[in-house]
C-alpha positions as CSV (number, residue, x, y, z in Angstrom):
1,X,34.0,-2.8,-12.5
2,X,37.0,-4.6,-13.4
3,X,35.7,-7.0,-15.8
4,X,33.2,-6.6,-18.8
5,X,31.6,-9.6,-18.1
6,X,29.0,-10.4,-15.2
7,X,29.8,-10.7,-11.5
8,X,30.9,-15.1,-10.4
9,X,28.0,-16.5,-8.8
10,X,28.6,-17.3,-5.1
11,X,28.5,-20.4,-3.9
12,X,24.9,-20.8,-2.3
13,X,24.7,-19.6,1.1
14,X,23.8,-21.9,4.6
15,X,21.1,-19.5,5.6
16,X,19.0,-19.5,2.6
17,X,16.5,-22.9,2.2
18,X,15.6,-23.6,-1.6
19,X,12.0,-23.8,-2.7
20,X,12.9,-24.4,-6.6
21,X,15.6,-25.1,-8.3
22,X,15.2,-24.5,-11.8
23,X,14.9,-21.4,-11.4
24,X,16.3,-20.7,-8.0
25,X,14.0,-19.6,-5.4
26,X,14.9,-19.8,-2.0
27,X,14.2,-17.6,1.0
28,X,15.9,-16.8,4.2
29,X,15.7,-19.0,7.3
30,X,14.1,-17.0,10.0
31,X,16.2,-17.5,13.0
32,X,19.0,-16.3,10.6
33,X,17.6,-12.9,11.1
34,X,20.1,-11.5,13.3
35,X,19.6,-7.7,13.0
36,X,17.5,-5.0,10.7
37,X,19.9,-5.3,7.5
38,X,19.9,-9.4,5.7
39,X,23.3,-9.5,4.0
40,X,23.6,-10.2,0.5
41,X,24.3,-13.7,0.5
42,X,21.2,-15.1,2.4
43,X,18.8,-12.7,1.2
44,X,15.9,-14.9,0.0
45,X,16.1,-15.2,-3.8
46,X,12.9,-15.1,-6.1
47,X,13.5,-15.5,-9.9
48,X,10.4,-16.7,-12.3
49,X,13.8,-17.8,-15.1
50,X,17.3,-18.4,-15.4
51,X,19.6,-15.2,-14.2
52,X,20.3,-13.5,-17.8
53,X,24.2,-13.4,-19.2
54,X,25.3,-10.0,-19.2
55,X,28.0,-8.3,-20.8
56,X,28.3,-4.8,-19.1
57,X,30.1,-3.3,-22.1
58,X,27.6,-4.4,-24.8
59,X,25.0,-3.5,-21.7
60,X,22.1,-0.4,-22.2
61,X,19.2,0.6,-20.5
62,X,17.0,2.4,-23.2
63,X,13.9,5.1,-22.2
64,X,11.3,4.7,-25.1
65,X,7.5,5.0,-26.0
66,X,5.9,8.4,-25.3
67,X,8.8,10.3,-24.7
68,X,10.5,13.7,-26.5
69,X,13.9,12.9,-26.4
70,X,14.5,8.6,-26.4
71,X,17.6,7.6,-23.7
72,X,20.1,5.2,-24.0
73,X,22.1,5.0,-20.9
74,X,25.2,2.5,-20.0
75,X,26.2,0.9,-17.4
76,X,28.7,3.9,-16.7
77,X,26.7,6.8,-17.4
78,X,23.8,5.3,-15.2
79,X,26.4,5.2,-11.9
80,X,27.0,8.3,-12.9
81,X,24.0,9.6,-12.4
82,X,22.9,11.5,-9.3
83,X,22.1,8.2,-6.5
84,X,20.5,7.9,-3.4
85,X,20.6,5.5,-0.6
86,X,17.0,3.7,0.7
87,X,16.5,1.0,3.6
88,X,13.5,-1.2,2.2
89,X,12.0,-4.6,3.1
90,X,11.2,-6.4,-0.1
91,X,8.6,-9.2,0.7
92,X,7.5,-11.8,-2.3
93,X,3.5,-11.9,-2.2
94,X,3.7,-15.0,-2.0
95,X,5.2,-15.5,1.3
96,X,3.3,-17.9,3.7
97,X,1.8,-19.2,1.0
98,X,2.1,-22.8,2.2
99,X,0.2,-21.7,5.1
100,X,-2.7,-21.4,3.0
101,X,-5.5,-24.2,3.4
102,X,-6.2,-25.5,1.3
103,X,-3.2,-25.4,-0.6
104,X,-3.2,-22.7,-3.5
105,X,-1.2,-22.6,-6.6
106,X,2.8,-21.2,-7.1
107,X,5.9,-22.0,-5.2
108,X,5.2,-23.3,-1.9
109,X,6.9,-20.4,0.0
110,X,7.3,-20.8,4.0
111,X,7.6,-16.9,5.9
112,X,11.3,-16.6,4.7
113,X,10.6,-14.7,1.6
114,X,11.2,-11.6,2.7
115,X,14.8,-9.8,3.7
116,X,15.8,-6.0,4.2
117,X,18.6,-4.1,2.4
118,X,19.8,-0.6,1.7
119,X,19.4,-0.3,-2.2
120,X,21.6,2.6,-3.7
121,X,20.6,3.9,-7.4
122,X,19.5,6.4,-9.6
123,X,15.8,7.7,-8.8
124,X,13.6,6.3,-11.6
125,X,12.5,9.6,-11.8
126,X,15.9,11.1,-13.0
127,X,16.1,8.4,-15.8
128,X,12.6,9.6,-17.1
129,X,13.2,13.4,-16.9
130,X,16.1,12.5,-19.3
131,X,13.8,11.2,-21.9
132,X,11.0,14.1,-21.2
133,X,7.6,11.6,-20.4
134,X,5.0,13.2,-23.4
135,X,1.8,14.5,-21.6
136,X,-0.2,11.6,-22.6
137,X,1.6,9.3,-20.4
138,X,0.1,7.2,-17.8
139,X,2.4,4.6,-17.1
140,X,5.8,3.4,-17.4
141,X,6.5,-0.6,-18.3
142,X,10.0,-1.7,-16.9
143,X,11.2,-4.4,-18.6
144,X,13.9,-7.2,-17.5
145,X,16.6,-9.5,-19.7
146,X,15.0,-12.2,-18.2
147,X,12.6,-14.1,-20.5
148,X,11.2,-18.1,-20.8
149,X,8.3,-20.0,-22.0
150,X,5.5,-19.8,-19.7
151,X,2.2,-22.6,-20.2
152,X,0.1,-20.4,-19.0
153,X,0.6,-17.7,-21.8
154,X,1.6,-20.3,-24.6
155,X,4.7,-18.1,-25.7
156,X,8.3,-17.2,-24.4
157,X,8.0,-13.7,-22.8
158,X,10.1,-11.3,-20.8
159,X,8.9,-10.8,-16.9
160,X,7.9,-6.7,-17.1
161,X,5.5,-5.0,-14.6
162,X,4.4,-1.3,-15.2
163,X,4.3,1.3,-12.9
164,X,1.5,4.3,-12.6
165,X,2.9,7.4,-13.2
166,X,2.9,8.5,-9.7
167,X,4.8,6.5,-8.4
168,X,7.3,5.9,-11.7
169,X,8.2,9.3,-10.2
170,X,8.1,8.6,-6.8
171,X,12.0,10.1,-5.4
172,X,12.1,7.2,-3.9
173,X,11.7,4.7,-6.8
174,X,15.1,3.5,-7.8
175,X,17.0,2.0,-10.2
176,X,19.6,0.6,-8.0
177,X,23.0,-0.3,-9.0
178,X,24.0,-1.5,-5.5
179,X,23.1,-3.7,-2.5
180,X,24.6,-3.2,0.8
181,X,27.3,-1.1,0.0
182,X,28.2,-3.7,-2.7
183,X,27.5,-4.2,-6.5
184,X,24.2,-5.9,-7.3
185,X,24.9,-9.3,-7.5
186,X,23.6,-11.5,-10.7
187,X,21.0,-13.2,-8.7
188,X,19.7,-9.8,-7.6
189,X,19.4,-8.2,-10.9
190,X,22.5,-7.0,-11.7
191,X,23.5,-4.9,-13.4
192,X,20.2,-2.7,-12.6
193,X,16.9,-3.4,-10.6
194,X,14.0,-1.4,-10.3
195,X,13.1,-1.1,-6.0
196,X,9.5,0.1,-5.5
197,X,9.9,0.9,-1.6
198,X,6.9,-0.2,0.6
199,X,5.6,-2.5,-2.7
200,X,5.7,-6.0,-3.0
201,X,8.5,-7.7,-4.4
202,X,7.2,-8.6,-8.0
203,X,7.7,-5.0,-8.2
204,X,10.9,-4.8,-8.3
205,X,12.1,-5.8,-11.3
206,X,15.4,-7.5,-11.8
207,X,18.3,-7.3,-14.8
208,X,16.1,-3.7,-16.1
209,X,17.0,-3.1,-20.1
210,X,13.8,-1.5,-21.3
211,X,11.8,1.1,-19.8
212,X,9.1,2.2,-21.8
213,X,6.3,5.4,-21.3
214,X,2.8,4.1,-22.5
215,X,-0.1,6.4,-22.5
216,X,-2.3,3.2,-21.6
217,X,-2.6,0.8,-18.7
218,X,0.2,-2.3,-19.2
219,X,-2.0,-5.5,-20.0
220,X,1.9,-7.8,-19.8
221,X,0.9,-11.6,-18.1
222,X,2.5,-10.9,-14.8
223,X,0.4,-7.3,-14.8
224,X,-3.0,-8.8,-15.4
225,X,-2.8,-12.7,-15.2
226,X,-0.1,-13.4,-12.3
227,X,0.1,-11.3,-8.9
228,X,-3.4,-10.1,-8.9
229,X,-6.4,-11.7,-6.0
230,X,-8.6,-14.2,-7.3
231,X,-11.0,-15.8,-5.0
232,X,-14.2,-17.4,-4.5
233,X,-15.4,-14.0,-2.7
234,X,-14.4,-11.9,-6.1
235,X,-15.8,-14.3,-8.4
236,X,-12.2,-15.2,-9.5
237,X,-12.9,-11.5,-11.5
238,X,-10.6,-9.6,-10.2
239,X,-7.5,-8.3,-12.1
240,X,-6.4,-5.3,-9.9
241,X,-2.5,-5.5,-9.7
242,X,-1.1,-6.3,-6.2
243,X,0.9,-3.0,-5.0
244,X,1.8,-2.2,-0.9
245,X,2.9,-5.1,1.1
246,X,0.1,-5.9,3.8
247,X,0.5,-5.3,7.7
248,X,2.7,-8.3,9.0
249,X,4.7,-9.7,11.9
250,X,6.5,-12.8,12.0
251,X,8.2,-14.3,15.1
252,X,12.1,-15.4,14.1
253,X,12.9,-17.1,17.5
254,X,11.6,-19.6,18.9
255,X,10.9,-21.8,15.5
256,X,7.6,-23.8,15.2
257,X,8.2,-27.3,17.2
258,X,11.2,-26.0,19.6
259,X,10.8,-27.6,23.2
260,X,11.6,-25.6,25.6
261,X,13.0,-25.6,29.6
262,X,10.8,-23.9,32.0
263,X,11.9,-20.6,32.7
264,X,12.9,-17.0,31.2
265,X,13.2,-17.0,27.5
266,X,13.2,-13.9,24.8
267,X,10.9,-14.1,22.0
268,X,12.6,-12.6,18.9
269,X,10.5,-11.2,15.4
270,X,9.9,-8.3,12.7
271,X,7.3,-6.6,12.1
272,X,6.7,-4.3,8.7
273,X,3.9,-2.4,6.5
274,X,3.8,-1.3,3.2
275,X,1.6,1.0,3.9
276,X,2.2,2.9,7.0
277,X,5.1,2.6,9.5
278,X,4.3,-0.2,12.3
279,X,3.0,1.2,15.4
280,X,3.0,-1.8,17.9
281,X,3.3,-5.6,17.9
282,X,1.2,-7.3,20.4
283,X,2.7,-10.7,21.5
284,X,0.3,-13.8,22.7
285,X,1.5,-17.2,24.6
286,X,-2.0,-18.2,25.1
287,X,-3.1,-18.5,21.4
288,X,-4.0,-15.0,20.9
289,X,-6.8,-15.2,24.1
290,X,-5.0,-12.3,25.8
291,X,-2.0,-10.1,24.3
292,X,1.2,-7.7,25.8
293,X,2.8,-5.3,23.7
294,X,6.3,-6.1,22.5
295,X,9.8,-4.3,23.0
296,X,11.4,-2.8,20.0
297,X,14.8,-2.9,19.3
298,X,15.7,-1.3,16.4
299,X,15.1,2.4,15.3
300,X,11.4,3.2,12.6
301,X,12.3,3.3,9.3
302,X,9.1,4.5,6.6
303,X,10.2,1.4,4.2
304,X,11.6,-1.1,6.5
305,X,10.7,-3.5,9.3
306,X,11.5,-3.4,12.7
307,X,12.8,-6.2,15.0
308,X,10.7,-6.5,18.2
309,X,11.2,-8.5,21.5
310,X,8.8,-9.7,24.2
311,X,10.6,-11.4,27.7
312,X,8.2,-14.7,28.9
313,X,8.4,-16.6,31.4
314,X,7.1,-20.0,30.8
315,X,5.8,-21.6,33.9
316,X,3.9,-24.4,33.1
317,X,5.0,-27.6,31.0
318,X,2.9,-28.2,28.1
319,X,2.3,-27.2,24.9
320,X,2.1,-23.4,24.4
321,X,0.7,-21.6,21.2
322,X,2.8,-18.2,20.3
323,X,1.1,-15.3,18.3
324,X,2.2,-12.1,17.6
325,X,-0.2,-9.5,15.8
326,X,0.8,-6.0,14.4
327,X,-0.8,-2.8,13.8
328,X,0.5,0.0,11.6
329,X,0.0,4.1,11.9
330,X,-2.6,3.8,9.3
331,X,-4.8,1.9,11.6
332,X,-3.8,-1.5,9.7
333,X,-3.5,-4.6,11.5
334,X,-3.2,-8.1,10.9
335,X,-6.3,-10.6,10.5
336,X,-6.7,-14.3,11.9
337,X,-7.1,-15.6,9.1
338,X,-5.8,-14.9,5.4
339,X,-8.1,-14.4,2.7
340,X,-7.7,-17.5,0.0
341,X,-7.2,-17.2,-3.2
342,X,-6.8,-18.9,-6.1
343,X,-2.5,-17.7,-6.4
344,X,-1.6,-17.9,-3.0
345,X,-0.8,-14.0,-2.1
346,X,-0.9,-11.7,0.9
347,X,-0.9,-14.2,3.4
348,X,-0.6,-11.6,6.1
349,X,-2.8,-13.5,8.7
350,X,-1.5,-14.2,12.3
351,X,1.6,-16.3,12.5
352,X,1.5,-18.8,15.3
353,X,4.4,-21.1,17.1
354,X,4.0,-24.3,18.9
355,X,6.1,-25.4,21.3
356,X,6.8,-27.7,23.9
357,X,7.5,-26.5,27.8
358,X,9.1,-29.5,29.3
């Protein structure tokens, strides 16, 4: 880079729609969607406090905790590093969360919170062989710059999210550097973000200084006390982290509310699974009484969605209810309805679109 200092903010982009402002969150507006890749600018932004100053020359990522040999990398000697290039779909777990009845608790996220990039960096796995993980370990904590008060834990802390070990060494597990060809910008995590392909998006954490190998299992607030399922049907008990992204589809065109002329028209979505590459996307203009498999039109990808399209031809004026539902290769598919809890994630339940044939 040019400059020791971080990267100007751009000015906010048209196709994003803000959900906070202080800290920005917004996410992408659906029919913006135009092909697999989002571009940088209107990829939906999710940040829990302000985007950190960085210096790059004063900048280091340090490897610490139960290793042999401690690492401290900069910004240089991390790009310099051998990289690979990965197509993933990050997707907030909170998205569709104001779909939720009744309404649960966080930022009341719409379906935009989720865009597709290809992420170039350094395998996490690299960065860690460097630093030689001691025997005992069991999982690695990735820390951010990022830090604020938060109520709820009574103290200012950093956002940091551990890994198991597995996956920490996952070859696919990056610290990536760029976005699209492009250097990470700020809002993104520059200079360095961790990407957990196929993982939800609290995952992947932004502005990475501190990586740490513990021989324990990371008790951290947004580990054990944020982005974890709490409901009435788990006794609000349950602390198992959120990992893979659920089974979900999500139509891009028409939008909820359109009126439409009789006639042909081209239904438009995406469809993507943490868990298993999708296998089919059933489409429904009768409100999910009977269903007709989708169109794709883009190529599978093992960490990415695929766009889908279904040709209808709306004959009757009225109202008409749109669903689409999709099932992965691991048998996976989506549910009617989303199970509630307390936070608000993995909304994955069946999208559906009103509109108006006139």
């Amino acid at each position: 880079m040019d400059s020791d200092h971080d990267v100007t903010q751009p000015a906010r982009d048209t196709r994003l729609v803000a959900v906070t402002e202080a800290p920005f969150n917004a996410e992408t507006m659906l029919t913006r969607h135009m092909g697999v890749i989002t571009p940088n600018a209107a990829f939906y932004v999710r940040n829990h406090f302000a985007v950190p100053d960085c210096v790059i020359a004063e900048w280091r990522l340090t490897v610490a905790g139960a290793v042999e040999t401690p690492v401290e990398l900069t910004y240089e000697e991390l790009r310099a590093l051998p990289s690979r290039t990965v197509l993933v779909t990050l997707e907030c777990a909170g998205n569709g969360r104001s779909a939720m009845q009744p309404q649960a608790e966080g930022e009341p996220w719409g379906y935009g919170a989720v865009s597709t990039a290809e992420w170039t960096g350094v395998p996490l796995r690299t960065v860690l062989e460097l630093a030689r993980l001691a025997p005992a370990t069991r999982e690695v904590m990735v820390e951010g710059a990022d830090r604020g008060y938060v109520a709820a834990a009574n103290e200012v802390i950093p956002f940091a999210r551990g890994l198991p070990l597995d996956q920490a060494m996952h070859p696919d597990t990056l610290l990536a550097y760029a976005m699209n060809g492009e250097v990470l910008p700020p809002e993104h995590g520059f200079p360095a973000r961790l990407v957990v392909p196929g993982w939800y998006g609290m995952a992947a954490v932004k502005w990475v200084a501190r990586i740490e190998a513990i021989a324990h299992t990371f008790g951290g607030f947004y580990q054990v006390e944020r982005y974890i399922m709490r409901s009435p049907e788990q006794g609000e008990t349950d602390s198992t982290p959120l990992m893979q992204i659920a089974i979900r589809s999500l139509i891009t065109t028409p939008v909820d509310g359109a009126t439409l002329p009789q006639g042909r028209h081209t239904l438009r979505g995406l469809a993507w699974s943490g868990f298993a590459p999708v296998s089919q996307v059933e489409v429904s203009v009768d409100g999910g009484v009977t269903g007709e498999a989708a169109a794709w039109t883009s190529d599978p990808a093992r960490y990415a969605w695929r766009s889908w399209e279904y040709d209808w031809r709306a004959e009757r004026p009225g109202e008409v209810a749109i669903q689409c539902r999709a099932t992965d290769e691991a048998g996976n598919t989506q549910p009617i309805e989303p199970l509630w809890n307390r936070l608000g994630y993995v909304n994955n339940a069946i999208q559906t679109v009103h509109v108006s044939i006139t």
